[in-house]
C-alpha positions in Angstrom: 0.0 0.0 0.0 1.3 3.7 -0.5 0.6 6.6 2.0 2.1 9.9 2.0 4.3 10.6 5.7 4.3 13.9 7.0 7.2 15.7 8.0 7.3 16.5 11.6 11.4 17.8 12.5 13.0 20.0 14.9 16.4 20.5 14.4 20.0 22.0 16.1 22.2 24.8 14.6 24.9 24.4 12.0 23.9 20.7 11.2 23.1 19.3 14.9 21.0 15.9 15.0 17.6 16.1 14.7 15.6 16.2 17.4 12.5 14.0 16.1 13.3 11.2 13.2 12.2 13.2 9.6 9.3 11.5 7.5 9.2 11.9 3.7 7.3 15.3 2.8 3.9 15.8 2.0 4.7 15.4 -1.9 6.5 11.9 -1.7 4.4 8.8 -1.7 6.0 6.0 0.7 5.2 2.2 1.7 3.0 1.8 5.1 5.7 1.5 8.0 7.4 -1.4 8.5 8.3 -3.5 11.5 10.9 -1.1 12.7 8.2 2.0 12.0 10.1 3.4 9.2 8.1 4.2 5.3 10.3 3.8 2.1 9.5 6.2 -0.4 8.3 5.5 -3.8 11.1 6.0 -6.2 10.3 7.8 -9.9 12.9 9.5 -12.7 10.3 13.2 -12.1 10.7 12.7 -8.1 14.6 12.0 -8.4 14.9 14.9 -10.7 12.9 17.5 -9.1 14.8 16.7 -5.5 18.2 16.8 -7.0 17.4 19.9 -8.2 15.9 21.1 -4.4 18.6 19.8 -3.2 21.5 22.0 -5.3 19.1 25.1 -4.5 19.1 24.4 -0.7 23.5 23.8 -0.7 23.2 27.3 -2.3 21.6 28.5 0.6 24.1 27.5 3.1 26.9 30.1 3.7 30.2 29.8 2.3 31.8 30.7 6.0 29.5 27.4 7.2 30.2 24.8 4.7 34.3 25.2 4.2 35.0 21.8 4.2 32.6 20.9 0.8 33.6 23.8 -0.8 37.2 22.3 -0.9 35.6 19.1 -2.0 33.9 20.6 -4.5 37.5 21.9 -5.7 39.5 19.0 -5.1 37.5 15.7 -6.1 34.6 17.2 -8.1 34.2 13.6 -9.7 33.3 12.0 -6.6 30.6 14.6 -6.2 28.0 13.4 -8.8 23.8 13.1 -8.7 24.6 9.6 -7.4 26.3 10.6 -4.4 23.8 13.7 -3.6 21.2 11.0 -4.2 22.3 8.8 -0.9 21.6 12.1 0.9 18.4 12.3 -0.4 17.3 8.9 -0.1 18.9 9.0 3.4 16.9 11.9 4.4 13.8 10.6 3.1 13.6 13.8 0.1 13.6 15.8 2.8 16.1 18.6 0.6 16.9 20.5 3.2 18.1 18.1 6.2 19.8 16.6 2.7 21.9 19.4 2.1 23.1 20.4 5.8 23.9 16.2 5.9 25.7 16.7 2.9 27.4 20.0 4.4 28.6 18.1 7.6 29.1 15.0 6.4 32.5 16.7 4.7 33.0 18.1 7.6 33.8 15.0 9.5 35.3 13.5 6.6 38.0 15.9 7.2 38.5 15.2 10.9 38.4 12.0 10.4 40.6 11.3 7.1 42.8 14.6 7.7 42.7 17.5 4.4 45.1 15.2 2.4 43.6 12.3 2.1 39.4 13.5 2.9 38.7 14.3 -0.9 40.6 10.7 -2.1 38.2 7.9 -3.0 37.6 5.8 0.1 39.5 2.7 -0.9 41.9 0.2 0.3 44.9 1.2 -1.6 43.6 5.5 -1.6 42.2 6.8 1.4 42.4 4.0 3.3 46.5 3.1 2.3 47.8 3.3 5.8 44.7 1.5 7.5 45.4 -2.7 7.0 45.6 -3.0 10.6 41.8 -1.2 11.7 40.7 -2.8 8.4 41.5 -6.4 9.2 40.8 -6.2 13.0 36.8 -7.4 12.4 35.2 -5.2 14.4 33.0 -3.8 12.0 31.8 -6.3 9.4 29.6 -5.9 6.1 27.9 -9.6 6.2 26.9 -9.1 2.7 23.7 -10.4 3.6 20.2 -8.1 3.7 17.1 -8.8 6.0 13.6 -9.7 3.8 13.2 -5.5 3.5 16.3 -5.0 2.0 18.7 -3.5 5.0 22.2 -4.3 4.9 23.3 -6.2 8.1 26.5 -5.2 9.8 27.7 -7.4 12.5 29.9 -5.9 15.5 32.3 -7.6 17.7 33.1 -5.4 20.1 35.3 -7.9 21.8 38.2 -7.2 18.4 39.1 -3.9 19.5 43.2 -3.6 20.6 43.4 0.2 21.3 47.1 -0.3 21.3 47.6 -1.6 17.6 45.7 1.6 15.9 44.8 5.0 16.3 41.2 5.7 16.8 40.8 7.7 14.0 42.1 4.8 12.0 39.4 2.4 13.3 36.9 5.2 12.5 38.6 5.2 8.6 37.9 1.6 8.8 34.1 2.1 10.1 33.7 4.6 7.4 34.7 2.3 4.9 32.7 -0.4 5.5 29.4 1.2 6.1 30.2 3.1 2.1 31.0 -0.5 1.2 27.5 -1.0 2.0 25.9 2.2 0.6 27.2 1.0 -3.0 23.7 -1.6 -3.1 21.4 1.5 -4.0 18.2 -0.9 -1.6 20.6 -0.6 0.8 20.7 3.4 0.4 16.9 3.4 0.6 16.6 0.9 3.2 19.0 1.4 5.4 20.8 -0.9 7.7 20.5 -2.8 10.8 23.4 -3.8 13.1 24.5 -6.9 14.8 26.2 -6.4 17.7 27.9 -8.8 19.7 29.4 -7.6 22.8 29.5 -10.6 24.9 33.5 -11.0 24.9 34.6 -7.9 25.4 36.1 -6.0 28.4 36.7 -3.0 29.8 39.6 -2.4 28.6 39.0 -2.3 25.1 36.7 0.4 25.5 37.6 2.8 23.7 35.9 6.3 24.7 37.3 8.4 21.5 36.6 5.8 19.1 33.2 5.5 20.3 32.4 9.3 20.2 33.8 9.4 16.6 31.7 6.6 15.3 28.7 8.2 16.7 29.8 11.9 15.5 30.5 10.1 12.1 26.8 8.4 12.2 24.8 11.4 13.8 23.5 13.6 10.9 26.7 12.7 8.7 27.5 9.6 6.5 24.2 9.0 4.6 23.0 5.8 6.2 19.7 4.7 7.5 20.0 3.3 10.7 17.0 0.9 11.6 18.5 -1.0 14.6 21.1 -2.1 17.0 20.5 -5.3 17.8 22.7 -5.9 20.9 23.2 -9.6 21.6 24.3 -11.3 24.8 25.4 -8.2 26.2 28.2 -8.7 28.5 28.0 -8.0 32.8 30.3 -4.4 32.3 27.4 -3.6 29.7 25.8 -1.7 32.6 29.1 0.1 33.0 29.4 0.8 29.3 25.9 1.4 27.6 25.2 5.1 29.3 28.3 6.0 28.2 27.3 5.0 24.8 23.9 6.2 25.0 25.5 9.6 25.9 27.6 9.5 22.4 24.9 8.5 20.3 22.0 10.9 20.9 18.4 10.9 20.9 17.7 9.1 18.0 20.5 6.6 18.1 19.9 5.4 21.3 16.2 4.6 20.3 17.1 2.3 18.1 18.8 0.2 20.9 17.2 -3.3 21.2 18.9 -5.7 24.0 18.7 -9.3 23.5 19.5 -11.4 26.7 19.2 -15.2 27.2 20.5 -19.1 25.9 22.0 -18.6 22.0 18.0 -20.3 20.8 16.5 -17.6 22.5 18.1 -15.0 21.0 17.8 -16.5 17.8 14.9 -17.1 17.6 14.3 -12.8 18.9 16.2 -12.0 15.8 14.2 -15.0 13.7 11.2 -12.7 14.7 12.7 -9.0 13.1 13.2 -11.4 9.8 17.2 -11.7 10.9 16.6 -15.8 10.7 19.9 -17.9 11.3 20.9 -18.2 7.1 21.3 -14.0 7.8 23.2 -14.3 11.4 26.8 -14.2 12.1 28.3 -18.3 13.7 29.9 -16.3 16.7 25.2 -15.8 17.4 24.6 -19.7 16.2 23.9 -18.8 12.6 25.5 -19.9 9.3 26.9 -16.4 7.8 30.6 -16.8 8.7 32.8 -13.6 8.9 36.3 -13.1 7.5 37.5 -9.6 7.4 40.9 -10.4 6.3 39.6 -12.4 3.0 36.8 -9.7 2.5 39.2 -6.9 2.6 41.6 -8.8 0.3 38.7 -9.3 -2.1 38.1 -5.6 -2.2 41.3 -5.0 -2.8 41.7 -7.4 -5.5 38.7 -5.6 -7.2 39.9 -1.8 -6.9 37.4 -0.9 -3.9 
């Protein structure tokens, strides 16, 4: 069925995180809500068009003094900055334009204080922008599963538990993080979709907590890369979790945070939780009980091997 969402926003200075989650505007048809509450809009070659173009009016609008960082894009790697890219922001922002463009605007931003001015406006691959990040990429801490859920979502498993503070910079980790979630956004259902995340905590201890890392992947996540976030499934959740989690609630924000779901109990319990959400046991990571096995290293090679 199709229904047209209203948009109901508040929103921060200078590119802050929304306040309230943005629904498509009056003049985009969408799907009924989902399980996770969330409409898809309806896709056409006249609605594309017609949002591109609101799109480049509403960048316009943006002062030079408050969007620095694209401006140098926009000089240094105009290739990379084609209808296709501008479309994730879009499609991430439900054709809302205007949230579009100040995403868009921040989104360099913290690709600079991230990836530093001389290697921000490379192309984000293994051998470019990512040349001097084997080590983050390797670790398995994030992990594309190249699997979707029966919407379409991309699902990205985390193992908290493969963080080594000591054998990479944080910002390196957050390269890697980067990379994978645009490793992602290359399926176009996943840029309309969104994601939903994996996460797998129940190894991991307090010493591989890493507060900076954390507060960059959230910074990097809030209002910036141009992903739609549908859940966190956190599984078997460790006893320092209650140490942890308001710390990481505290990074992520208000909308974030509600998209938390804890999963507690024997492996078939959970399981069969995530069996529920459509995330059945051919779509789950082994480390859970399910048959998707994870190798970073022989993924990252592969992406290598192909120029990505």
């Amino acid at each position: 069925m199709m229904t047209t969402m209203r948009t109901k926003t508040t929103t921060k200075q200078k590119g802050e995180e929304t306040k309230v989650m943005s629904s498509a505007p009056p003049d985009v048809p969408c799907t009924e809500r989902d399980l996770y509450g969330q409409g898809h809009p309806i896709e056409s070659a006249e609605l594309i068009a017609a949002k591109l173009k609101a799109f480049e009016e509403e960048v316009a609008k943006i002062s030079d003094e408050e969007k620095p960082c694209l401006l140098k894009a926009e000089e240094k790697c105009p290739e990379l900055l084609n209808d296709a890219f501008k479309l994730m922001f879009l499609r991430c922002e439900v054709f809302n334009a205007d949230l579009a463009a100040k995403r868009y605007c921040h989104y360099w931003v913290q690709r600079v204080v991230v990836f530093g001015e001389e290697r921000a406006f490379e192309p984000l691959t293994v051998d470019k922008a990512l040349r001097d990040d084997e080590v983050a990429l390797a670790q398995g801490f994030m992990n594309f599963t190249g699997k979707v859920d029966p919407t379409g979502r991309s699902i990205l498993f985390v193992d908290p538990s493969k963080q080594d503070p000591t054998a990479y910079e944080a910002k390196s980790m957050c390269r890697a993080f980067w990379y994978v979630l645009h490793s992602m956004l290359e399926d176009e259902e996943t840029q309309k979709k969104g994601i939903v995340a994996v996460v797998w905590p129940h190894h991991v201890s307090l010493k591989q907590m890493d507060k900076k890392l954390m507060k960059l992947n959230t910074d990097s996540l809030r209002n910036c890369i141009p992903v739609r976030v549908s859940a966190f499934h956190i599984c078997h959740p460790p006893r320092i979790f209650s140490v942890v989690f308001p710390i990481l609630k505290f990074f992520m924000g208000e909308i974030l945070k509600k998209r938390i779901r804890v999963h507690s109990g024997s492996k078939e319990k959970v399981l069969k939780i995530l069996e529920e959400v459509g995330l059945t046991k051919d779509l789950v990571p082994s480390q859970l009980g399910g048959d998707v096995a994870i190798d970073a290293k022989k993924w990252i090679q592969e992406r290598r091997e192909a120029g990505l």
